[in-house]
Every structure is written in C-alpha cells, then in structure tokens.
SEFI-180398 format. One record per residue (C-alpha): x, y, z; residue number from 1; residue in three letters. Coordinates in pm, 1 decimal. Example, Ala and Ser with C-alpha at 12.3 -4.5 7.8 and 13.67 -1.06 7.14 Angstrom:
REM residues 2
      east     north        up  num  residuo
    1230.0    -450.0     780.0    1      ALA
    1367.0    -106.0     714.0    2      SER
REM end
This chain:
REM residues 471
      east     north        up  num  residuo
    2051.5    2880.8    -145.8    1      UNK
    2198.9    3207.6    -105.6    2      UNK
    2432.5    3266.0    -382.5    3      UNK
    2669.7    3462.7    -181.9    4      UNK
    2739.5    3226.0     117.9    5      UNK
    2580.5    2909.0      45.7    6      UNK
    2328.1    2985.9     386.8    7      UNK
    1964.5    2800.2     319.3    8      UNK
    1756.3    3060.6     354.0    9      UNK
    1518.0    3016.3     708.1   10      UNK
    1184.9    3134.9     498.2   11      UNK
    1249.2    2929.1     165.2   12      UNK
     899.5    2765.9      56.4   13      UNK
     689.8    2983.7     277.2   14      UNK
     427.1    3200.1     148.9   15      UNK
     528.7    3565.8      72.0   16      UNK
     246.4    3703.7     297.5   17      UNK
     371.4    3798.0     659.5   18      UNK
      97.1    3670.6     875.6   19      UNK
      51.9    3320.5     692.3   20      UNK
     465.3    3303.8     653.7   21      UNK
     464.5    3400.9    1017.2   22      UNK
     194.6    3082.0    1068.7   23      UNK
     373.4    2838.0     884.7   24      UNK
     715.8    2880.0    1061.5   25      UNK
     568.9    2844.2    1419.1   26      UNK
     430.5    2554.7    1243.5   27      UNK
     749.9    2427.5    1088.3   28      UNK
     925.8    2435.2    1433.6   29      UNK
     676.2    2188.4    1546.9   30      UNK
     779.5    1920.2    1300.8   31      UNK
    1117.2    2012.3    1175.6   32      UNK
    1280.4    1804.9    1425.3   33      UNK
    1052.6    1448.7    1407.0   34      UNK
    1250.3    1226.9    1302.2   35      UNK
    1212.1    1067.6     957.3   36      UNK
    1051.4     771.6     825.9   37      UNK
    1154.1     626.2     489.0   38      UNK
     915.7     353.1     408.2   39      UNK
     979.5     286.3      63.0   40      UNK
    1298.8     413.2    -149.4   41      UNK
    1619.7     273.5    -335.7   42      UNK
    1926.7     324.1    -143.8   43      UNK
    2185.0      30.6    -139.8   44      UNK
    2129.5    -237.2      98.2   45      UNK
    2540.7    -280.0      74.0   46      UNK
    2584.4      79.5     205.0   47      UNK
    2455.8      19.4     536.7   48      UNK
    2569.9    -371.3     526.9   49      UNK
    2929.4    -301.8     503.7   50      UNK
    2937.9      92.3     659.9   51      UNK
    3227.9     137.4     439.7   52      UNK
    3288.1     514.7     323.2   53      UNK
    3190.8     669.4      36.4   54      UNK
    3420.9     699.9    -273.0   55      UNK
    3369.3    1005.5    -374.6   56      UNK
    3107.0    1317.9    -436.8   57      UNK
    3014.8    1201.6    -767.3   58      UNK
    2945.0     858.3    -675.5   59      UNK
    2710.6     990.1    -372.2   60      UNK
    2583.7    1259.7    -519.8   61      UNK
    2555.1    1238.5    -894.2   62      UNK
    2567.0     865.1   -1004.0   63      UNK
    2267.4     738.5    -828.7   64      UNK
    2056.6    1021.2    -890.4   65      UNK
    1837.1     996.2   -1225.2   66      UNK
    1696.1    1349.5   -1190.7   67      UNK
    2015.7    1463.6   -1205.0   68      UNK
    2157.5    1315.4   -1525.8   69      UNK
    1835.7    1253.9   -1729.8   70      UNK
    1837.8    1635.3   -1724.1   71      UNK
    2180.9    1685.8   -1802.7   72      UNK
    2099.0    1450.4   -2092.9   73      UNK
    1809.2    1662.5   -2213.8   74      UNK
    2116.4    1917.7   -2335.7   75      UNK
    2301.3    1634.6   -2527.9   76      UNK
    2541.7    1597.8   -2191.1   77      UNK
    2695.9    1250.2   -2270.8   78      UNK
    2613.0     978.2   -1983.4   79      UNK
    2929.7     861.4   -2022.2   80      UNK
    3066.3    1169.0   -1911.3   81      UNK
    2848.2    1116.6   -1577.9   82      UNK
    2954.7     783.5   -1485.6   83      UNK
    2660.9     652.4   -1555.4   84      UNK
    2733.2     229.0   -1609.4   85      UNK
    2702.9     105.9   -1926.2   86      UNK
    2593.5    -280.5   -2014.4   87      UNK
    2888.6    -330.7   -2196.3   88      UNK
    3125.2    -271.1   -1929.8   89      UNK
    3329.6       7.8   -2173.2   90      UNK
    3445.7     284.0   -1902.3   91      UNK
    3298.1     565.4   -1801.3   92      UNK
    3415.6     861.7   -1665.5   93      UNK
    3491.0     892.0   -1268.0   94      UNK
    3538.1    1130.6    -999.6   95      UNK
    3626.5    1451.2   -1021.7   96      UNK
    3561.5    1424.5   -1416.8   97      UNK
    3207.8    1373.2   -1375.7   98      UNK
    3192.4    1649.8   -1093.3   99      UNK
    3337.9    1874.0   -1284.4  100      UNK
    3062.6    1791.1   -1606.7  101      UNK
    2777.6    1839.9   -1310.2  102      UNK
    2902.4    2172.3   -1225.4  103      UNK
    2954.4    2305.6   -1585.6  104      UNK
    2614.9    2258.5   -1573.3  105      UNK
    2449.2    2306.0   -1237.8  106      UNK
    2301.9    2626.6   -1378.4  107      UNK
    2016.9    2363.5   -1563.7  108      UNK
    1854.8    2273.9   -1189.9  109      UNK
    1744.7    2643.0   -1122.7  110      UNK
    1409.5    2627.0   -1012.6  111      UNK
    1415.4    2295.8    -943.0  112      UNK
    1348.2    2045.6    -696.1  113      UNK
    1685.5    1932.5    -766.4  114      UNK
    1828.8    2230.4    -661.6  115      UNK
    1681.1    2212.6    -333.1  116      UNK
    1760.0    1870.7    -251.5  117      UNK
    2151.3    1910.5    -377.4  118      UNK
    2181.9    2254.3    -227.3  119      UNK
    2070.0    2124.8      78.7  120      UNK
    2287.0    1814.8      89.7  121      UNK
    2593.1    2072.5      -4.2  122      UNK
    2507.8    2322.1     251.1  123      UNK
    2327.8    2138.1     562.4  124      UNK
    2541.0    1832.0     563.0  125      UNK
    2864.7    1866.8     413.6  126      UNK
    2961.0    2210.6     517.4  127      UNK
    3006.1    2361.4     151.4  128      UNK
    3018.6    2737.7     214.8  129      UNK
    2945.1    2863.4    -164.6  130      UNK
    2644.6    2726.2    -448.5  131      UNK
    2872.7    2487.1    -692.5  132      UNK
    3023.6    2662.5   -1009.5  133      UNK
    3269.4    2583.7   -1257.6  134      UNK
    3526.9    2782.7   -1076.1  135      UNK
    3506.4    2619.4    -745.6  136      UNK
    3406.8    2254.8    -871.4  137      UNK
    3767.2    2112.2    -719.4  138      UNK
    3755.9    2330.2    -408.9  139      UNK
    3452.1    2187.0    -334.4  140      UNK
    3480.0    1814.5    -483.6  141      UNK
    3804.8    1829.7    -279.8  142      UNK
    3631.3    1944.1      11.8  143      UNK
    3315.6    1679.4      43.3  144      UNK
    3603.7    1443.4      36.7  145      UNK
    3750.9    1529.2     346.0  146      UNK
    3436.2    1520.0     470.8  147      UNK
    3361.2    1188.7     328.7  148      UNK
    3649.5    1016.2     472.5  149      UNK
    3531.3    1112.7     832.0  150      UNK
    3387.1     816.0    1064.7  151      UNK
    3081.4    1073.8    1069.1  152      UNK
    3010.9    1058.4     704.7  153      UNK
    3010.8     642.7     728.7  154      UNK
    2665.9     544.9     554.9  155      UNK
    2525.9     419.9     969.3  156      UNK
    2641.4     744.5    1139.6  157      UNK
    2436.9     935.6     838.1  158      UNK
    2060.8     772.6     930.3  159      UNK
    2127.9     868.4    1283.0  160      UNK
    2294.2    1218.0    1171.5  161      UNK
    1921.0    1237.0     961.2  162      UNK
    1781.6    1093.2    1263.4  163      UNK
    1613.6     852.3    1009.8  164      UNK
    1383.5     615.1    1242.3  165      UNK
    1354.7     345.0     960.5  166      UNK
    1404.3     298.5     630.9  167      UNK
    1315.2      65.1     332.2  168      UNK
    1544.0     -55.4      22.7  169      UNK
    1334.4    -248.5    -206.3  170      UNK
    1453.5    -556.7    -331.4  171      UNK
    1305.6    -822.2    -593.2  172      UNK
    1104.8   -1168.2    -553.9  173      UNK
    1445.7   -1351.1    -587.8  174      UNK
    1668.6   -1182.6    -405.9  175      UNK
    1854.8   -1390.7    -116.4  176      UNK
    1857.4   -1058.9      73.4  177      UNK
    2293.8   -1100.0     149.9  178      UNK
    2301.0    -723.2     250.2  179      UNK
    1978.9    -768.3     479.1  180      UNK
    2107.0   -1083.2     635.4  181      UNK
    2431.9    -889.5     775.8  182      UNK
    2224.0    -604.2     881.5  183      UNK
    2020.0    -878.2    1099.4  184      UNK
    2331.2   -1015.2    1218.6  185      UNK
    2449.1    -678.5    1371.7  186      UNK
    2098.2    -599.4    1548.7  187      UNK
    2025.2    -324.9    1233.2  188      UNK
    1726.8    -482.2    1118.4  189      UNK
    1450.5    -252.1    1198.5  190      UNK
    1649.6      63.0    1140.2  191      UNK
    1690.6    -114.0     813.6  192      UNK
    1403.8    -305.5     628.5  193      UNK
    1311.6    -459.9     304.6  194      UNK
    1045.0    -408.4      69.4  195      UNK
     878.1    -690.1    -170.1  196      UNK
     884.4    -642.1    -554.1  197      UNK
     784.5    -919.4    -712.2  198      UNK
     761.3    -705.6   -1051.5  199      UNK
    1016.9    -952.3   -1215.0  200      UNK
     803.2   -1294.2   -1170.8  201      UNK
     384.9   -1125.6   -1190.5  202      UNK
     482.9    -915.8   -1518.7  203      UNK
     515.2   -1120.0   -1826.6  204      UNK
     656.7    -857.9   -2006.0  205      UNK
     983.9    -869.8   -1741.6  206      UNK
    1284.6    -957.1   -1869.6  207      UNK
    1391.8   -1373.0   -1865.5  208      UNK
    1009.1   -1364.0   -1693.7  209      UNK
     976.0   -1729.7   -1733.0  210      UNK
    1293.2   -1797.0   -1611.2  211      UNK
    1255.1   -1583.6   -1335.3  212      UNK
     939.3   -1771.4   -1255.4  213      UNK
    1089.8   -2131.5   -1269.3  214      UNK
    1384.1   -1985.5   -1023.2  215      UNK
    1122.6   -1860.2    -761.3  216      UNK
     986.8   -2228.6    -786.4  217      UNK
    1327.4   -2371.3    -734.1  218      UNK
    1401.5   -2099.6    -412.0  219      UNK
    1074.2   -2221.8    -246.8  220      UNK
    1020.9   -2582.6    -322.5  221      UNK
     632.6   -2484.4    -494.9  222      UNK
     505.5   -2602.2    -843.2  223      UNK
     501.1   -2288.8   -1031.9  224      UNK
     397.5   -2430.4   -1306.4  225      UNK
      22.4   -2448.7   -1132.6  226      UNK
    -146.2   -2124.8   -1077.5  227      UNK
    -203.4   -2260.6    -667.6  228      UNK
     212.0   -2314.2    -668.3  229      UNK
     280.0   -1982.2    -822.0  230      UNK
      81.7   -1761.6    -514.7  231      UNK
     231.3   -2030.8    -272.5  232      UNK
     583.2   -1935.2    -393.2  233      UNK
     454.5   -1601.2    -301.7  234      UNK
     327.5   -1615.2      29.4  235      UNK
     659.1   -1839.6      94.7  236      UNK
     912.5   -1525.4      -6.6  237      UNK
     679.4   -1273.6     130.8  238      UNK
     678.0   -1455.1     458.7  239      UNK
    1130.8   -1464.6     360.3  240      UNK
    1158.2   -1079.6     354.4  241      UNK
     900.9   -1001.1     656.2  242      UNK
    1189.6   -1209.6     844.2  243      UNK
    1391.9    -869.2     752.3  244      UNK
    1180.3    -613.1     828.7  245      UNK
     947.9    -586.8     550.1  246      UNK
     594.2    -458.6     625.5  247      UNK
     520.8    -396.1     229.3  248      UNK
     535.0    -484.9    -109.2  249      UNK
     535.4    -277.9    -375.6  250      UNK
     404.4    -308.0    -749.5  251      UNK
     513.7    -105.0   -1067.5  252      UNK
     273.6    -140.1   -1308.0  253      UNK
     185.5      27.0   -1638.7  254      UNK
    -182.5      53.2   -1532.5  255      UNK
    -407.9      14.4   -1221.9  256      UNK
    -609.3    -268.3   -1378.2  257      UNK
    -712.2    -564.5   -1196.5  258      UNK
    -865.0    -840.9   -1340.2  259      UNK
   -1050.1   -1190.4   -1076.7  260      UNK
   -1072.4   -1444.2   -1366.9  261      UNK
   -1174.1   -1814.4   -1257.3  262      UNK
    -925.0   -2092.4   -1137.1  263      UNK
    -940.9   -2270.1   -1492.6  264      UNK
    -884.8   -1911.3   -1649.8  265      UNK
    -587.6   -1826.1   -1489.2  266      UNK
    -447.5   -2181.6   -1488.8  267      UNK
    -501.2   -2141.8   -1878.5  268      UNK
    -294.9   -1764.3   -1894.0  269      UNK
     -18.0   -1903.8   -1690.9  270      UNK
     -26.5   -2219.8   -1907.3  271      UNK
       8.7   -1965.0   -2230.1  272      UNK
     289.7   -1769.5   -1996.2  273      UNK
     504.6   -2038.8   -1950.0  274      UNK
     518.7   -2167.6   -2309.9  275      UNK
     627.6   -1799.4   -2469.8  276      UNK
     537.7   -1432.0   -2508.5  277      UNK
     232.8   -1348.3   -2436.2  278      UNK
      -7.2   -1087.6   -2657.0  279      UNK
     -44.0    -739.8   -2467.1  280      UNK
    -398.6    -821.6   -2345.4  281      UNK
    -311.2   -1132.3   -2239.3  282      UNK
     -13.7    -972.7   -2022.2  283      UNK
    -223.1    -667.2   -1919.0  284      UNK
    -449.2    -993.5   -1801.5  285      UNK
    -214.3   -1127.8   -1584.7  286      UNK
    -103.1    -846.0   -1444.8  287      UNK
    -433.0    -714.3   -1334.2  288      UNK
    -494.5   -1051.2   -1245.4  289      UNK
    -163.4   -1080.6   -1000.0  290      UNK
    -234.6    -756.9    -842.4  291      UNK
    -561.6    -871.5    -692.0  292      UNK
    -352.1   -1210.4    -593.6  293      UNK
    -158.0   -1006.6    -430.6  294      UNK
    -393.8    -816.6    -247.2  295      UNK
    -570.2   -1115.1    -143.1  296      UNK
    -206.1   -1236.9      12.7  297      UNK
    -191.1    -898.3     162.7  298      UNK
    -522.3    -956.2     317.3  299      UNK
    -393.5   -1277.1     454.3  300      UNK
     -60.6   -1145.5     624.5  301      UNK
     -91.7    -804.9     692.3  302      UNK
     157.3    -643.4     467.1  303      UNK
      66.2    -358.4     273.2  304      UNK
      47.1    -283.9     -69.4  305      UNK
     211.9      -8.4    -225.7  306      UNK
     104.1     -11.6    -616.2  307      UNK
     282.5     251.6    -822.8  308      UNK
      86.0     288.8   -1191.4  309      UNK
      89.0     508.9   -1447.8  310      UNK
     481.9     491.5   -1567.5  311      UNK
     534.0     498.9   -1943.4  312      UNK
     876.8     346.0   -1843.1  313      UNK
    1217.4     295.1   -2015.3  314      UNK
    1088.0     510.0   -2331.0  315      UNK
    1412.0     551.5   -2515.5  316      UNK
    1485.8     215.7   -2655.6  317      UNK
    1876.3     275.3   -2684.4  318      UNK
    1933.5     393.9   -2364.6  319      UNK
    1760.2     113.6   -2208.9  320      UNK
    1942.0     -80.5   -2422.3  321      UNK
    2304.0      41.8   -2374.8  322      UNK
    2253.9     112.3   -2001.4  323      UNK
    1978.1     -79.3   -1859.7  324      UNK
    1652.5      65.0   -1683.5  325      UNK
    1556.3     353.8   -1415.3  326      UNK
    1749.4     565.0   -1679.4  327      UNK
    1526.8     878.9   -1644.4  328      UNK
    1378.1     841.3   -1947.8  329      UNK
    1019.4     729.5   -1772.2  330      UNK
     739.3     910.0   -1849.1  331      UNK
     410.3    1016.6   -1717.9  332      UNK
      75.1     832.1   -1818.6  333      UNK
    -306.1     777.1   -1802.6  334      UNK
    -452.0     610.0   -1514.5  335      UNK
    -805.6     490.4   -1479.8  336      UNK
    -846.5     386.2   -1137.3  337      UNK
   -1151.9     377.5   -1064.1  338      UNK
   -1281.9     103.3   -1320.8  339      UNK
    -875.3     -73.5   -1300.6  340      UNK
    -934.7    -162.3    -915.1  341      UNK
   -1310.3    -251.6    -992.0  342      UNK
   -1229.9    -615.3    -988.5  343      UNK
    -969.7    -582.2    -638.0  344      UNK
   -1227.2    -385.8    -514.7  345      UNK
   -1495.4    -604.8    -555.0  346      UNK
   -1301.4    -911.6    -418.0  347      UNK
   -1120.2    -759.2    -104.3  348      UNK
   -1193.5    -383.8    -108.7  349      UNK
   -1401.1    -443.1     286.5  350      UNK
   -1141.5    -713.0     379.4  351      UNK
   -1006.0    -648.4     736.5  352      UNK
    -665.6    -496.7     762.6  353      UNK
    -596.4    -473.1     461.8  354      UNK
    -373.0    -121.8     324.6  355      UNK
    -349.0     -29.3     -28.4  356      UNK
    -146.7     283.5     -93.5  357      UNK
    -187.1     456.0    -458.5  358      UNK
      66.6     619.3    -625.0  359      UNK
      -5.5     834.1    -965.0  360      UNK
     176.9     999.4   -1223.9  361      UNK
    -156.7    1103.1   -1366.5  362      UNK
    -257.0    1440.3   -1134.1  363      UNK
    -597.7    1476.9   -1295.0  364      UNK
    -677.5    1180.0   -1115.5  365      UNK
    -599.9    1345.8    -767.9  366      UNK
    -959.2    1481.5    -767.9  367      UNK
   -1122.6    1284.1    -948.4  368      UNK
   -1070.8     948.4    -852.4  369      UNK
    -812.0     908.1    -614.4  370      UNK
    -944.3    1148.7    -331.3  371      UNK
   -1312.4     983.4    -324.5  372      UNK
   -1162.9     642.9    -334.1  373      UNK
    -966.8     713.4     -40.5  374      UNK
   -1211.2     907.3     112.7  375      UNK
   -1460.4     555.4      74.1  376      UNK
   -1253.3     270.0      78.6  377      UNK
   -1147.0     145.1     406.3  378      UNK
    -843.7     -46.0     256.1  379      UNK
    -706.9     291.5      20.0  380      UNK
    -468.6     524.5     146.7  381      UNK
    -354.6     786.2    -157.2  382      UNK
      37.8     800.0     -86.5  383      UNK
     261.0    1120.2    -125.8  384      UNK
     319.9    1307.4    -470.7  385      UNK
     574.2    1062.0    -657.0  386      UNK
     893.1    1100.5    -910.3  387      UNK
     784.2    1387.2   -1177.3  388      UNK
     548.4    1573.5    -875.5  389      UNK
     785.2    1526.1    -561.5  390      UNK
     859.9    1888.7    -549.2  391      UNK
     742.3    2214.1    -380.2  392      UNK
     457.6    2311.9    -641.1  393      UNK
     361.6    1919.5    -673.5  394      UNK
     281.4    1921.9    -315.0  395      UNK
     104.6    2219.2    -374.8  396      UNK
    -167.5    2053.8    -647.5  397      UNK
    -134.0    1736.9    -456.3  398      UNK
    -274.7    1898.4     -99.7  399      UNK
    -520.0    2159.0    -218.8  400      UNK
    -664.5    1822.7    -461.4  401      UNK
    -688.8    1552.9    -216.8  402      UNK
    -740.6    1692.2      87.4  403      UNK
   -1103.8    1798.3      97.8  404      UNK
   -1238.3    1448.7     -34.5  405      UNK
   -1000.4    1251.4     208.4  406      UNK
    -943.6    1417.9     410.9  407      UNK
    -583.7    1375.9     638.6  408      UNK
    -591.2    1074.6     765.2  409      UNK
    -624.0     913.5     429.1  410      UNK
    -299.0    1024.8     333.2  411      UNK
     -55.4     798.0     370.1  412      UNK
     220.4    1111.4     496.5  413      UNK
     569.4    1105.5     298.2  414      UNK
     850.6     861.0     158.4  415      UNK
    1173.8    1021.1     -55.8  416      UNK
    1151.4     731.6    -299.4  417      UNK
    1485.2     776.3    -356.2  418      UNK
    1838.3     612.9    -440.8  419      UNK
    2008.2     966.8    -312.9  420      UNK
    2025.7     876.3      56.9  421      UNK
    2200.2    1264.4      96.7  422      UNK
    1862.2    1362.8     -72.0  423      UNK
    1599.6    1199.5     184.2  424      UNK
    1656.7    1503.9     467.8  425      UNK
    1616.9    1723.9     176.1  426      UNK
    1318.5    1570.4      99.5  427      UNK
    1145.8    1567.3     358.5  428      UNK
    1204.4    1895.2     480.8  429      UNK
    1079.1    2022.8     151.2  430      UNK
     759.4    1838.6     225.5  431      UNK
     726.6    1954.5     605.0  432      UNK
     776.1    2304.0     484.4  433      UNK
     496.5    2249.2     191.0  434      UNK
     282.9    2140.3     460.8  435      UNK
     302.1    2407.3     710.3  436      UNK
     246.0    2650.5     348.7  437      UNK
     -67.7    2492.6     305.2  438      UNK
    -167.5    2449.3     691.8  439      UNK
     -71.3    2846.1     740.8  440      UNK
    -379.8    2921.2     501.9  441      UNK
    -603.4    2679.6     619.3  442      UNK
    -569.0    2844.1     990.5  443      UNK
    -535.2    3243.7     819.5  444      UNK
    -888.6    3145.9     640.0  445      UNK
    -998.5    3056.5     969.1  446      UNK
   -1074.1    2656.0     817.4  447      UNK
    -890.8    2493.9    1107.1  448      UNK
    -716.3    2600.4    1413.6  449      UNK
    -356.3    2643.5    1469.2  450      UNK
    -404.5    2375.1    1720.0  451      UNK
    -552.1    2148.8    1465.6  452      UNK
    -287.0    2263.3    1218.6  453      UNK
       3.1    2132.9    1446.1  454      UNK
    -177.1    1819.5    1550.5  455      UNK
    -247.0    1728.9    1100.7  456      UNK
     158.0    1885.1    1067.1  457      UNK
     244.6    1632.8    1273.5  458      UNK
      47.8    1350.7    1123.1  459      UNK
     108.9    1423.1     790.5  460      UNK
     503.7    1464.3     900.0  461      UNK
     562.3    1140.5    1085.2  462      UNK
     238.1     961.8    1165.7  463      UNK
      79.7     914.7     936.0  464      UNK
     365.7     711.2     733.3  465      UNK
     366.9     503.7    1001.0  466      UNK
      46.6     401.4    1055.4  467      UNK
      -0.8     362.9     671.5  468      UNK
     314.3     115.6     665.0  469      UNK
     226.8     -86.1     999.8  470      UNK
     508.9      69.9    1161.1  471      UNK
REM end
C-alpha cells in the first residue's frame, strides 16, 4: 500500500524487470477478473445463514484472524486485549479497544502476507483512503462502520461483491448442519457448501473422542461399537453433508501415515479405543488406519479427500487451555509421505475417481516427494501452499518446486483456507499475481508461450480448483 494515499499499487508482486513485469500484467488482466472459487476455508456458516451485518471492524477483521493476533502475541500483546474468547467466559476487550491495540501495532505486519491481505481489505473494499496508524485508528474504525452498516456490506452481497462462485465452511462429523439447512431453504446451497471433518470421531487423541464416537452412533442408527458400524456411520453422515453441497472431506492429521490392518486387527484397536486412552502408536494406528477407510469411502462416493499433515498443533499448553484451539500457536513439522501413504496407496492408489489432495507444512517435501507422487499417482493432486507458506515468496518455492515433476494439471489451483472472509479476494489475487510472476519467466526464457502461459494462468486461477474439487 502506498503510505501516502492508501492506493494498492498496480505492479505490487511483479518482477522488477520491465519486459517480464510487462509479461506478467498482460497476464494478470487475463485472470484478474475470474471469479473465485473457495473450496475449502473457515468462515461462519451463520454469516451467510442469517445475512445479518457485521458488528464491527474488529470483529471482521481482527477476531477471526489467527495470523493476526498470534503475531501480536509474539510481542507479549495480551489476547485479551484482542478480543480473543476465553473458555472461562471472563470478558475481553471489544470494539474500538481492540482496534485501537491492532493499530498500535500494525507496524509488526510489514513485509507480510498480512499486510497484503488487510491492506487490501482496507483499501479495495472498504474505501479507507490512508495505511492504519495510531493517529487515525478512530477515523478509520469509525469509518468501516459506516460502511459496515450498508445493505452492500451484508455477508451475501460480499460473495457476489468478490464475485465468489462457491465456497466451503467446514464443519465436523456431528454437526446437524442448522446454518446449512437455512441456506438450502433460501436456494443458497451451492453458492454455499459444506465440507466433512470427521477429525473429532477417527482421532483418538480428540477431545471426549469416545463420546464423540457413541454420539455419531446415536445420529445414524449404526453400531459403532463394531469396526463395520463405525465406517457405516460414516458413509451415512458423508452421504448427510453431500445433501448440502459437500464434494469433500477434509483430514488434519499430525502425519501422513496410513496403516490397512486386518478386520480382526482393527476390530481389536477400536475395542482398546472404546475402553480408554490409547498409547501413541496405537492412536497413530488408528489414524493411519481411518485415513485409508476413508479413502476407500471416497472411492465409493466420489468425494474427495483433502488431507492436511504435518501440523505440530496447539503447542502452547496454556493457551490451548485458557482459550481453546486454532490459537496460532501451530507449528510446522516433518512429513514422510511417501512411505505414510504406502499402505492407501497400495489399497486404492489406481481406484477410479478417486482425488486425494496433499497439503504440507514440510516444503522440503515439495520436491522430493510430493511433486513425483503427483506427477505418478492418478488419484494425487498436491494442493496450494497452506497456513505458514500462503504468501507471495511461499508461492514462489511452491511453483518453481512442484511444477517441473507435476506438472500443472496436478495442481489442485488455490483455496484461502481462511476464517477472514474480507481476506479471500486478497488472497487470491496475491496468488493470481504470483502466478503470472512465475508464468512471465517461463515465457521471457522462452519455456512456454504466452499463449500457453494464459491458457496454465487460467487453470491454475479457476480451473483447476474446480476440477480438483468435482465442481
């Protein structure tokens, strides 16, 4: 952002040479105006439910967003002081108070991916005329208000404003879907869709996991307490949230392993499940076990299978226990792919229609593994740079490692992954742009053609998610 009148500037992203800058923006006007598909993120259901206006700029803007605050943590910034919910229900700061904390310190996202997406949201869609500062925090607090309270700024009028074509929320296993139902009521679902998580009944180290198990086998009538009831229950609630749009499931796990034990084996773990906690190789078991069930089950009905591994997650032990999870304290980890899907592989890797999309926190695995396992597997798709790497010079390893071995079409495009829904045009236009970068040299080398380059821009932009999602 221009510091002196808040004006994105045209050229941001592209490369400092003239001829390959001058490349990448024919290229950008070729796919700046697709419209955008979200296929898998965290915005609220409710919000597009109930179309009811936001409350304020620090409850669209700052609350939802963990790269915002586990940043402003990193300098002792109190959550509290962010409105960030605590378990206990003690208050928290609102409004303008936590705007105010956000601008004190804006100066922290310099550089950032952050910047770009907040900047953006400030400047392209709610007017703000200036970057935020300390002195003109209420001016501008005051100002996204306004804007807030117009018909305009309603959370339905802003997916056609972003001209989003569809997007995903992600809800769990048990969820009755409320928000979803509503949004099929009033014709939305399609515009609006669902996403599968079943992480809270196939991971025994989930919170109330047994519980959670013997609820799913109340909500669909199957013995859960039998390893052949359990997957029933499954295919009966994944066949529940396809009746709302969904087209995918999606799996955060700690590690890509997959294990295909016999019937009486997993009858045995599930046996050992139900009675109490199990040890760590006997959950890492199930787990790996339950991801190849749930391939299978994706073989059998189409959807497709988003697994995200490689999250060291909640790794502060009092946040997570004053304020819950998807904190920001989540780190990066080891992945071994290659000999974690050996067993899915094995089972289903050549089974017909069925779409596996990979998502790493572990970049040395780009090259190595993830790009020749895409670029051999019919079922693999590797999907966009995730959390940590969503950002202009993650792109950046993430194209010049991948797309040799796969090649394009083994991408599965772009998804915001986000709860920030004023992020997600941000977002993508920070990927389009990264895209045309890399493009640009591919035709200045004289690689590909500018007519190839527009034709993989546009793929990689909009077709490619949804072909990868089965949209």
């Amino acid at each position: 952002m221009d510091s002196k009148n808040g004006i994105l500037h045209p050229d941001r992203l592209f490369p400092a040479d003239p001829a390959t800058r001058t490349v990448a923006r024919d290229l950008y006007e070729t796919v700046s105006g697709l419209p955008i598909v979200s296929p898998h993120g965290h915005t609220e259901p409710s919000w597009f439910a109930n179309d009811t206006a936001f409350e304020d700029a620090s409850a669209l803007l700052v609350i939802p967003d963990h790269y915002l605050f586990r940043m402003l943590n990193s300098v002792g910034v109190n959550l509290d002081s962010l409105g960030v919910p605590r378990l206990d229900g003690k208050p928290v700061a609102k409004g303008r108070d936590i705007w105010r904390a956000f601008a004190a310190h804006y100066s922290l996202f310099r550089g950032t991916p952050s910047s770009l997406w907040v900047d953006h949201a400030m400047s392209a869609v709610l007017g703000c005329d200036e970057a935020l500062t300390t002195q003109n925090a209420d001016r501008l607090y005051d100002h996204i208000n306004a804007e807030l309270a117009k018909p305009e700024f309603r959370p339905r009028a802003l997916l056609t404003r972003f001209g989003i074509e569809t997007i995903a929320t992600t809800e769990g296993a048990l969820d009755p879907l409320p928000h979803h139902q509503k949004l099929a009521a009033d014709g939305w679902i399609g515009k609006v869709r669902t996403t599968y998580r079943p992480d809270s009944v196939t991971d025994p180290d989930a919170p109330g996991f047994r519980d959670n198990l013997i609820k799913l086998g109340e909500i669909t009538g199957e013995d859960v307490t039998r390893w052949d009831g359990m997957i029933a229950a499954h295919r009966n609630r994944r066949a529940y949230f396809r009746q709302f749009g969904a087209t995918a499931t999606d799996h955060g796990v700690p590690s890509a392993f997959t294990a295909d034990l016999a019937a009486t084996e997993k009858q045995t773990l599930l046996d050992k499940a139900l009675k109490g906690p199990l040890s760590a190789s006997d959950a890492e078991l199930f787990r790996g076990q339950m991801l190849t069930e749930m391939a299978g089950l994706s073989a059998q009905d189409g959807m497709v299978m988003q697994i995200h591994a490689g999250s060291r997650r909640n790794t502060d032990a009092a946040l997570f226990a004053s304020r819950g999870p998807n904190m920001g304290a989540d780190i990066p980890g080891r992945t071994d792919w290659v000999g974690g899907l050996n067993a899915l592989l094995a089972k289903y890797g050549h089974a017909p229609g069925l779409k596996i999309l990979l998502f790493t926190l572990d970049e040395t695995t780009y090259a190595r593994e993830l790009a020749p396992m895409a670029g051999y597997w019919p079922c693999l798709m590797i999907g966009p740079p995730w959390w940590f790497h969503d950002s202009p010079a993650g792109i950046r390893r993430y194209l010049d490692q991948v797309s040799e071995t796969a090649g394009f079409a083994n991408l599965a495009g772009f998804n915001d992954d986000t709860r920030a829904l004023l992020s997600i045009p941000a977002r993508h236009d920070v990927w389009r742009r990264e895209v045309c970068r890399y493009l640009a040299g591919l035709v200045t080398e004289h690689r590909i053609t500018s007519q190839e380059a527009e034709i993989v821009a546009h793929d990689l932009c909009y077709a490619n998610a949804k072909k990868a999602y089965k949209l």
